[in-house]
C-alpha positions as CSV (number, residue, x, y, z in Angstrom):
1,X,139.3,45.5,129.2
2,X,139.2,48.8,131.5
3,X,138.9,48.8,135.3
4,X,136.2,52.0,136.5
5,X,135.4,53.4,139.4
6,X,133.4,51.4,142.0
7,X,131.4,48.9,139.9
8,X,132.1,45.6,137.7
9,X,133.6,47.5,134.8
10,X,132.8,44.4,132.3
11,X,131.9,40.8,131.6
12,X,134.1,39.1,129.0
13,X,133.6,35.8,127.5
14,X,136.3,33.6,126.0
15,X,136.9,30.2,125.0
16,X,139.9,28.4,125.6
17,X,139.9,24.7,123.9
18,X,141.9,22.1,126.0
19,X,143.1,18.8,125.0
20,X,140.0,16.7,125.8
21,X,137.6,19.7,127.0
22,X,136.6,23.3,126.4
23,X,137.3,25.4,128.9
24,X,135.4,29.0,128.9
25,X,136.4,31.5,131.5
26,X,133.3,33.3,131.7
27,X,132.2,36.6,133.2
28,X,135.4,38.5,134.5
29,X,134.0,41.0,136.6
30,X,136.3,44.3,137.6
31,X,135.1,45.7,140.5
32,X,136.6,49.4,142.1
33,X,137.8,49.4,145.1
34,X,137.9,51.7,147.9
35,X,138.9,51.8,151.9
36,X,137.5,51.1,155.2
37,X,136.2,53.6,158.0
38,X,136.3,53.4,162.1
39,X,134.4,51.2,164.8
40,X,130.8,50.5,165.1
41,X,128.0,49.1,166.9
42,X,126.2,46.2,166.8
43,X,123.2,45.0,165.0
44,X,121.3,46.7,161.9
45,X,123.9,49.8,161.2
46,X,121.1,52.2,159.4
47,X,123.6,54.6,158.5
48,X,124.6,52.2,155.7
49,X,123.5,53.3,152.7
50,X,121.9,51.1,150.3
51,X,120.4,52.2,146.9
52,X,119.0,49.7,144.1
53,X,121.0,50.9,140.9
54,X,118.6,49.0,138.9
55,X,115.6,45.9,138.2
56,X,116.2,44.1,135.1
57,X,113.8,41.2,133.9
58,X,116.4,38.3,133.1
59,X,116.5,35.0,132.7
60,X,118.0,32.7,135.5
61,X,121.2,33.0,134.3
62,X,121.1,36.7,135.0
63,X,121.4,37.7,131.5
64,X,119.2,40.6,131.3
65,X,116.0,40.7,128.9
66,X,113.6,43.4,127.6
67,X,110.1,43.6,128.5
68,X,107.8,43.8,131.5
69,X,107.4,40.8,134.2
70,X,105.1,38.4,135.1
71,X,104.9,36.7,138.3
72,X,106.7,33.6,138.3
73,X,109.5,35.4,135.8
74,X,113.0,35.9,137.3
75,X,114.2,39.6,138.1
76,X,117.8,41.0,138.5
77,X,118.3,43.1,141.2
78,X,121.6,45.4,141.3
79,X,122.4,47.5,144.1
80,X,125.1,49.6,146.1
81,X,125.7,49.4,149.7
82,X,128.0,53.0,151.7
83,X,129.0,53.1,155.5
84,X,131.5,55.6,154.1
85,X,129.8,58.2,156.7
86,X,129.6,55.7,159.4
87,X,131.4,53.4,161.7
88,X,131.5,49.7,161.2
89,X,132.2,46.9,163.7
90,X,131.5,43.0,164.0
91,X,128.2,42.6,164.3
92,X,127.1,45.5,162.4
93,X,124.9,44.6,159.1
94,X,122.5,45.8,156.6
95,X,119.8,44.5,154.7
96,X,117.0,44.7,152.0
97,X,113.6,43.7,152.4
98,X,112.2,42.8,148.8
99,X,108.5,43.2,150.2
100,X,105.5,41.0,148.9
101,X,105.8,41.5,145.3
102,X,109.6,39.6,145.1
103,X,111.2,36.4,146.9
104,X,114.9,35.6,146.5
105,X,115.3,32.8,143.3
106,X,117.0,30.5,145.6
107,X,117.1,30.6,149.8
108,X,118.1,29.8,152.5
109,X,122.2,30.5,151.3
110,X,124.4,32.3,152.3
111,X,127.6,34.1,150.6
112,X,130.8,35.2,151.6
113,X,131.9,39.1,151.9
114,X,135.8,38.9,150.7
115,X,138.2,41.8,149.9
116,X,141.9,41.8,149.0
117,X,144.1,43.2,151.7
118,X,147.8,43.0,151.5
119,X,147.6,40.8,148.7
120,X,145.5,38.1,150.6
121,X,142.0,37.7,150.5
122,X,139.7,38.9,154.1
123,X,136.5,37.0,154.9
124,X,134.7,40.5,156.6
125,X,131.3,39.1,156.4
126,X,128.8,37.2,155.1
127,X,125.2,37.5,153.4
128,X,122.0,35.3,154.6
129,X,119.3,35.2,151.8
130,X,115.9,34.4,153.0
131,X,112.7,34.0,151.3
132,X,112.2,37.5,151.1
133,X,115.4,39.3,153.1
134,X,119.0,39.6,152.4
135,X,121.3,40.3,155.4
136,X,124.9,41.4,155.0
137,X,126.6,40.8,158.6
138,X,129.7,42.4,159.0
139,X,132.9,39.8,161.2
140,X,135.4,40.3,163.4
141,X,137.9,40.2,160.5
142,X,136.5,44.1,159.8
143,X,138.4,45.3,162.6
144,X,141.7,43.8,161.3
145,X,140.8,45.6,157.8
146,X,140.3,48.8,159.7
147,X,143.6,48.2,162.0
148,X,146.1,48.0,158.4
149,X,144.3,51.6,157.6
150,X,141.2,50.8,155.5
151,X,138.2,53.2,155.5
152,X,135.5,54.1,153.4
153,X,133.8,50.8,153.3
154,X,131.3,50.6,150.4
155,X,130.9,47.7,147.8
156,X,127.7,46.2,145.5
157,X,125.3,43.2,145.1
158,X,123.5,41.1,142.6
159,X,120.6,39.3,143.5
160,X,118.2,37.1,141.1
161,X,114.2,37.1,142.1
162,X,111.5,35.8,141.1
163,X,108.3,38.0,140.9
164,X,106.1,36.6,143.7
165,X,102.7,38.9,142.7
166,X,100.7,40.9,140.6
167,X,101.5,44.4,141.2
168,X,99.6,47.3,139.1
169,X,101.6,50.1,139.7
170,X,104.6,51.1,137.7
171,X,106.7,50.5,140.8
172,X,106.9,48.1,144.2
173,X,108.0,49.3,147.4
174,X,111.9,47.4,149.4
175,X,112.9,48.5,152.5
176,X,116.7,49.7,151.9
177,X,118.3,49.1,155.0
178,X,115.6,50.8,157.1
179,X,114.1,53.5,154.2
180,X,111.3,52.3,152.6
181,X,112.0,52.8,148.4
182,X,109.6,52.9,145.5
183,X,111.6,50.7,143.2
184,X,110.7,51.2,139.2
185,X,109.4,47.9,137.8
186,X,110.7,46.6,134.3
187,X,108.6,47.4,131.5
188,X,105.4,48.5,131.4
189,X,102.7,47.7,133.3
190,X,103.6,46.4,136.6
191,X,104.1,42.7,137.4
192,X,101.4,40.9,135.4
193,X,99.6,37.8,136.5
194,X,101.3,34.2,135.1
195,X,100.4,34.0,131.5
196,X,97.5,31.1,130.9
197,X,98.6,28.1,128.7
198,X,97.5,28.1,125.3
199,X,98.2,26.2,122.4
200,X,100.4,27.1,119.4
201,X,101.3,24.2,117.1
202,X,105.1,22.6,118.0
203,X,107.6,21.7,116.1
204,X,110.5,18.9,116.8
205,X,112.2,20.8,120.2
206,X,113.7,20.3,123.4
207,X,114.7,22.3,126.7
208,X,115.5,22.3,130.6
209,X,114.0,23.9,132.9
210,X,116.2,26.3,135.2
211,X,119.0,24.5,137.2
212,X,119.4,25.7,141.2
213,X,122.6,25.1,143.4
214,X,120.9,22.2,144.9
215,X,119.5,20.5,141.9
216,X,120.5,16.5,141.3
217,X,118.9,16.3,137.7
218,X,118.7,17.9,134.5
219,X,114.7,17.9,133.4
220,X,114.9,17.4,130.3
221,X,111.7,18.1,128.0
222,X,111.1,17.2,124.4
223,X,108.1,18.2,122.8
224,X,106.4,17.2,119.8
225,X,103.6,18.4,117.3
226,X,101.5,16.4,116.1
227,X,100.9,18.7,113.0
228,X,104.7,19.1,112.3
229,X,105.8,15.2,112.5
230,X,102.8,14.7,109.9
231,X,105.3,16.7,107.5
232,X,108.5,15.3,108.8
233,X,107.7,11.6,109.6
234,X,107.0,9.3,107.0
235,X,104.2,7.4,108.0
236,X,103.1,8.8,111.3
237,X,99.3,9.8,111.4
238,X,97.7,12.2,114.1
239,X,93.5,11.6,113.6
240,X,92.7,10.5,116.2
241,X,91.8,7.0,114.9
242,X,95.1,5.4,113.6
243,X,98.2,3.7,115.4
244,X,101.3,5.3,115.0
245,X,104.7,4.6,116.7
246,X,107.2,7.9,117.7
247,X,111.1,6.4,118.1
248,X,113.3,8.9,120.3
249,X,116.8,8.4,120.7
250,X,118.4,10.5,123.6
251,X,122.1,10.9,124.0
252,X,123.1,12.6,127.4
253,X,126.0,15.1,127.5
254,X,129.1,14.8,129.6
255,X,129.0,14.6,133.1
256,X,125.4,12.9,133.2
257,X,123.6,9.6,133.3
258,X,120.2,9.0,132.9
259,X,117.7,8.6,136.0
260,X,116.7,5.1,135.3
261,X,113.7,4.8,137.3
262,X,110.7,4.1,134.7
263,X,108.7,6.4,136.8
264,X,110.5,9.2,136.3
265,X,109.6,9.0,132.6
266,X,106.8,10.4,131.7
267,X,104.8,10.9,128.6
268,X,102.0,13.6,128.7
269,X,99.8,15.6,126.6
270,X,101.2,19.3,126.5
271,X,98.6,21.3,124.7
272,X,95.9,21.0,121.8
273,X,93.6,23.1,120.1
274,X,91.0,21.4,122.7
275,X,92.9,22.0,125.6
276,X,96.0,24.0,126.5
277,X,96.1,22.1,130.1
278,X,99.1,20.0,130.4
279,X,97.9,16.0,131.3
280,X,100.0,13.0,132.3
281,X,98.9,10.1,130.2
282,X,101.6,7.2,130.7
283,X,104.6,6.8,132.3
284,X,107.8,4.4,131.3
285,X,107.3,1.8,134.4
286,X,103.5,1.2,132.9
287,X,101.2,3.4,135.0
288,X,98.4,5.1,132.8
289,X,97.2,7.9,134.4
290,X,93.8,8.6,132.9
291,X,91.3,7.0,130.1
292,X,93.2,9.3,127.6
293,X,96.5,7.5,128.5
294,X,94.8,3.5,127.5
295,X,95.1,4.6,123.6
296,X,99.4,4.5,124.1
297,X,101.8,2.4,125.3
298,X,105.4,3.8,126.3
299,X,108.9,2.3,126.7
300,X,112.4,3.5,127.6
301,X,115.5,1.4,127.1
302,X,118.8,2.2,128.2
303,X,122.1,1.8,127.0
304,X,125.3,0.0,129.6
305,X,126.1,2.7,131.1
306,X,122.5,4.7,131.1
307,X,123.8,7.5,128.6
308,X,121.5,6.6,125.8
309,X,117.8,6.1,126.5
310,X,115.4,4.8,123.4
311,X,111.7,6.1,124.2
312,X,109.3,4.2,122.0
313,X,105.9,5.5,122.0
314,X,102.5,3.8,120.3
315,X,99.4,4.6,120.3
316,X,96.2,7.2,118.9
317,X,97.8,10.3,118.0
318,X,95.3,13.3,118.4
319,X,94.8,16.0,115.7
320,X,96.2,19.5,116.6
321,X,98.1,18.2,120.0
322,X,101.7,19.0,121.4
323,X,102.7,16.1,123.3
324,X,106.0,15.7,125.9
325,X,108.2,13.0,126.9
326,X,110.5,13.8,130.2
327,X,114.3,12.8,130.1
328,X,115.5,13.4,133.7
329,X,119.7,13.4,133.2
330,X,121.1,12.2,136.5
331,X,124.3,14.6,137.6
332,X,127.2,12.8,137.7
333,X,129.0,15.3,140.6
334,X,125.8,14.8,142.6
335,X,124.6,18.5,142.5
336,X,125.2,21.3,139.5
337,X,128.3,22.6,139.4
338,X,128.6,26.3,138.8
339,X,130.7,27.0,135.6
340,X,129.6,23.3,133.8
341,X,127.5,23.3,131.1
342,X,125.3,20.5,130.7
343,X,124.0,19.6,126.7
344,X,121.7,16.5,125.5
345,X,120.4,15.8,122.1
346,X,117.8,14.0,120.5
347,X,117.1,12.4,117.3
348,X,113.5,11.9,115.7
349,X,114.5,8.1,114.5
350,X,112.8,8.2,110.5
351,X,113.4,11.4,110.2
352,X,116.8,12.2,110.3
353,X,115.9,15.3,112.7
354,X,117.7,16.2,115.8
355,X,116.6,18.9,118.6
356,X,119.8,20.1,121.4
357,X,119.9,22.3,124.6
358,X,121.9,23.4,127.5
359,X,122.0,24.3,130.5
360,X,124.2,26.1,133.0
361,X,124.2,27.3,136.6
362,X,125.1,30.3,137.8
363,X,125.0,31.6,141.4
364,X,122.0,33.9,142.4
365,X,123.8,36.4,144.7
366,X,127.0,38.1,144.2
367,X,128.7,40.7,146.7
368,X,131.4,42.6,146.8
369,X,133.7,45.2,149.0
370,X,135.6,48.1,147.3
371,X,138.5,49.1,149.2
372,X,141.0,51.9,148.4
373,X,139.4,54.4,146.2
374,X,140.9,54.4,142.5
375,X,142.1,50.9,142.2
376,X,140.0,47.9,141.6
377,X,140.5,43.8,140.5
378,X,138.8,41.4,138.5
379,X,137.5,37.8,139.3
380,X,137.3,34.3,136.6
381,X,134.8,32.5,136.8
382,X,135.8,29.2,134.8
383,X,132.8,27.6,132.4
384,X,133.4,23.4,131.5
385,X,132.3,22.4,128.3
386,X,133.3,19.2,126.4
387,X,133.1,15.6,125.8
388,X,135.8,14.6,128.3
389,X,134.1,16.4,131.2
390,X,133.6,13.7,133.8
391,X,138.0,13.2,133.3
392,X,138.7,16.3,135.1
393,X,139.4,16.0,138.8
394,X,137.5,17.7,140.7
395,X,139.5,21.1,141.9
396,X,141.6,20.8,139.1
397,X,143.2,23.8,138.3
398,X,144.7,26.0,135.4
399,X,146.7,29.2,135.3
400,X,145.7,32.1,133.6
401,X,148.1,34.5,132.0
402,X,147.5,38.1,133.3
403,X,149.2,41.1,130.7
404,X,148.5,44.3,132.0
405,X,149.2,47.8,130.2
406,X,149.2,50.9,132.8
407,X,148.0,54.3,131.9
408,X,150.5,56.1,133.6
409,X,154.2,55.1,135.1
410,X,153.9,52.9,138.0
411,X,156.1,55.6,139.8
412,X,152.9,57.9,139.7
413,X,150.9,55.7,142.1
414,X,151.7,56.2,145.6
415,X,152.0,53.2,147.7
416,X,150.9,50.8,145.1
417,X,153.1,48.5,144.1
418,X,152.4,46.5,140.8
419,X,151.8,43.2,140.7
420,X,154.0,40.3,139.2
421,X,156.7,41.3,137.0
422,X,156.8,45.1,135.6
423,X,158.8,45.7,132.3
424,X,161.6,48.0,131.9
425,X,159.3,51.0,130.1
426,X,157.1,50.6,133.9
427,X,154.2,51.0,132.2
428,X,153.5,47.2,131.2
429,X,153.9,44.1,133.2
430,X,152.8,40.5,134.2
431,X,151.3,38.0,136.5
432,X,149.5,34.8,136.8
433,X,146.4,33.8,138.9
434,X,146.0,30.1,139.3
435,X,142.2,29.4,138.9
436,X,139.5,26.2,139.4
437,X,137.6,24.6,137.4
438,X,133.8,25.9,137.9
439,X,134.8,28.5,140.8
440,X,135.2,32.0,141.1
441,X,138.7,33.2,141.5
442,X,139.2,37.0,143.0
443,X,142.7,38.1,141.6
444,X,144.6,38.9,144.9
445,X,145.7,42.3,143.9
446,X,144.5,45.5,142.6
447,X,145.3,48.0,139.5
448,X,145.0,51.4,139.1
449,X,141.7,52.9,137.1
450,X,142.0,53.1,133.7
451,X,144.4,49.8,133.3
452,X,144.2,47.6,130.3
453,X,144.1,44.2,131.3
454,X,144.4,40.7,128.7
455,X,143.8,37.2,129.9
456,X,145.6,34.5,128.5
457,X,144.9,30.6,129.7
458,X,146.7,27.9,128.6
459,X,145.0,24.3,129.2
460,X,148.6,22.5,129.3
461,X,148.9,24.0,132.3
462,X,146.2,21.9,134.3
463,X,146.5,20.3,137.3
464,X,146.6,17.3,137.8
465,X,148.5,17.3,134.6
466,X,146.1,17.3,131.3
467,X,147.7,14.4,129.4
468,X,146.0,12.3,132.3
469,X,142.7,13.2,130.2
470,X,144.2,12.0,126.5
């Protein structure tokens, strides 16, 4: 991995398998770094600069997709922020106006503005995301910054949107800190209105929807064809006349227990070749809904300790008809956790057929400050995965080897001095950055452009101490 000027240089996935859970440091993020100018006023600083580098569709994991949007799709927004040519001070922000056609994917938040000075990390700010804003107030800690000698304040942003509206043109106007911008939409076409349901025959599948910062659940969604089980399920009949039963076994993945309020379980009729509008027809706790929902009768039974639910399901299947059962997975921790992946299964019981998913979260906004022009750092963010998830502590922590190759004698750089331990040949060295479980760690350093860096984690080194989890 190579550190570049003034941007996240990469994103680099590993897995790292510990003794009872799979640890994935996810998404190292480099980031150039450059210095600080002299004081400010107060209140909205226009001379900041602030210039969208690009709009992706993604999906709400920020990985970007291809294609044009949709309102109701989520959106990635990347963009620089300057005051190189201006004065900053405490009280002194900046901000984007994403106009009618965007809101912010989750608000109210707000995120910190860190950068590594002297080796320690600097709170100099903070960004408030509102439905449709995001402000970027600047402390009192930025006159410190500018105090030890930094200038040339400039840094970037990620935001995740959702598109709010249909918009025909090619682009949709933001204000930029004060300058109203013509922002190119992805794709073709504009923002397009939500696409109408229709109905395309199932087969045996599952998913979640989106997880937020605040969300207590995993929804959970199975779906079922009525055409497909026909071939799969011996015995099951769809023509609108006959009584079949539909067994579901659901097994919930580490670090959740099922919601087991019957009312939360709900069996419905997705989509036929009838009617592609969704319709609740019975729930677990014995409330039918509608005349459609008297042909079935539903049950969910749990296992002790609410981990495996068995949905049984009787009644008159229709011809041509996706139908959905919900399976709400309670989070242990209370609220997602960013960096833990969530999984669930189910099995088809009489068919020997089983349908997985996952789901992560990942934080909507991301900011950060460049200091010292021609050095940068890098930032773990750790991912949980495994069967002994709900073992970990909470804050436990692991230290991650950090080999780093130069691309010229240390000697060369001026005033930098390298981090950790630097070999004999003062070209290569080592550290190690201590990191937690489903945070984002900023290494408290930097490295000249061009270095090579490798990142090494060893679960063993957890604490509290990993044999605690055997």
């Amino acid at each position: 991995m190579r550190i570049s000027s003034f941007r996240p240089a990469f994103r680099h996935r590993t897995v790292v398998r510990g003794v009872t859970a799979s640890l994935a440091v996810l998404a190292l993020l480099l980031t150039m770094l450059t210095a600080l100018t002299t004081p400010a006023r107060a209140a909205q600083n226009p001379d900041i600069d602030v210039t969208v580098t690009s709009l992706d569709k993604s999906d709400a994991n920020g990985i970007v997709q291809s294609g044009f949007l949709r309102v109701g799709d989520v959106a990635k927004l990347a963009f620089t922020w300057d005051a190189g040519d201006t004065d900053v001070s405490s009280g002194d922000y900046f901000s984007i106006d994403l106009g009618d056609a965007f809101r912010n994917r989750e608000y109210p938040r707000t995120n910190p503005m860190t950068v590594t000075v002297g080796g320690q990390q600097v709170t100099i700010g903070s960004c408030q995301l509102q439905e449709r804003t995001i402000t970027c107030t600047f402390n009192d800690e930025v006159e410190t910054v500018k105090e030890q000698g930094g200038s040339l304040l400039r840094g970037s942003g990620e935001a995740l949107l959702i598109a709010a509206q249909v918009v025909e043109a090619e682009t949709a106007d933001m204000d930029l800190n004060g300058t109203t911008t013509a922002v190119d939409l992805p794709g073709t076409g504009g923002i397009l209105p939500q696409a109408q349901p229709t109905y395309r025959p199932a087969t045996f599948s599952k998913v979640a929807t989106p997880l937020a910062a605040t969300s207590t659940t995993v929804p959970w969604s199975i779906t079922i064809g009525t055409t497909h089980l026909e071939s799969i399920l011996p015995g099951f009949v769809a023509d609108g006349t006959t009584e079949s039963t539909v067994v579901l076994t659901e097994e919930a993945g580490p670090g959740q227990t099922f919601v087991t309020n019957l009312n939360s379980w709900v069996f419905r009729r997705a989509s036929s070749a009838e009617s592609a509008t969704s319709l609740n027809l019975v729930n677990a706790a014995g409330r039918v809904y509608n005349s459609p929902g008297e042909d079935f009768t539903y049950t969910v039974e749990f296992n002790d300790d609410a981990t495996v639910a068995t949905m049984t399901i009787t009644g008159i299947f229709e011809p041509d008809t996706n139908y959905s059962v919900n399976a709400p997975g309670g989070i242990n921790s209370g609220t997602a956790v960013e960096g833990v992946i969530y999984r669930n299964s189910v099995t088809l019981e009489g068919a020997d057929v089983t349908a997985s998913a996952e789901r992560y979260y990942t934080d909507s906004f991301k900011i950060a400050v460049e200091l010292a022009n021609g050095f940068g750092g890098f930032e773990i963010t750790k991912y949980l995965d495994g069967q002994a998830l709900d073992e970990i502590a909470a804050g436990t922590t692991f230290d991650v080897d950090v080999a780093y190759t130069l691309s010229q004698a240390a000697s060369e750089y001026t005033g930098w001095t390298p981090p950790g331990t630097l070999a004999d040949d003062g070209l290569t060295g080592t550290t190690t950055l201590t990191v937690t479980m489903g945070k984002v760690t900023v290494y408290p350093g930097s490295f000249p452009a061009g270095t090579q860096i490798t990142l090494t984690e060893d679960p063993a080194t957890a604490s509290p101490d990993a044999s605690a989890y055997q």
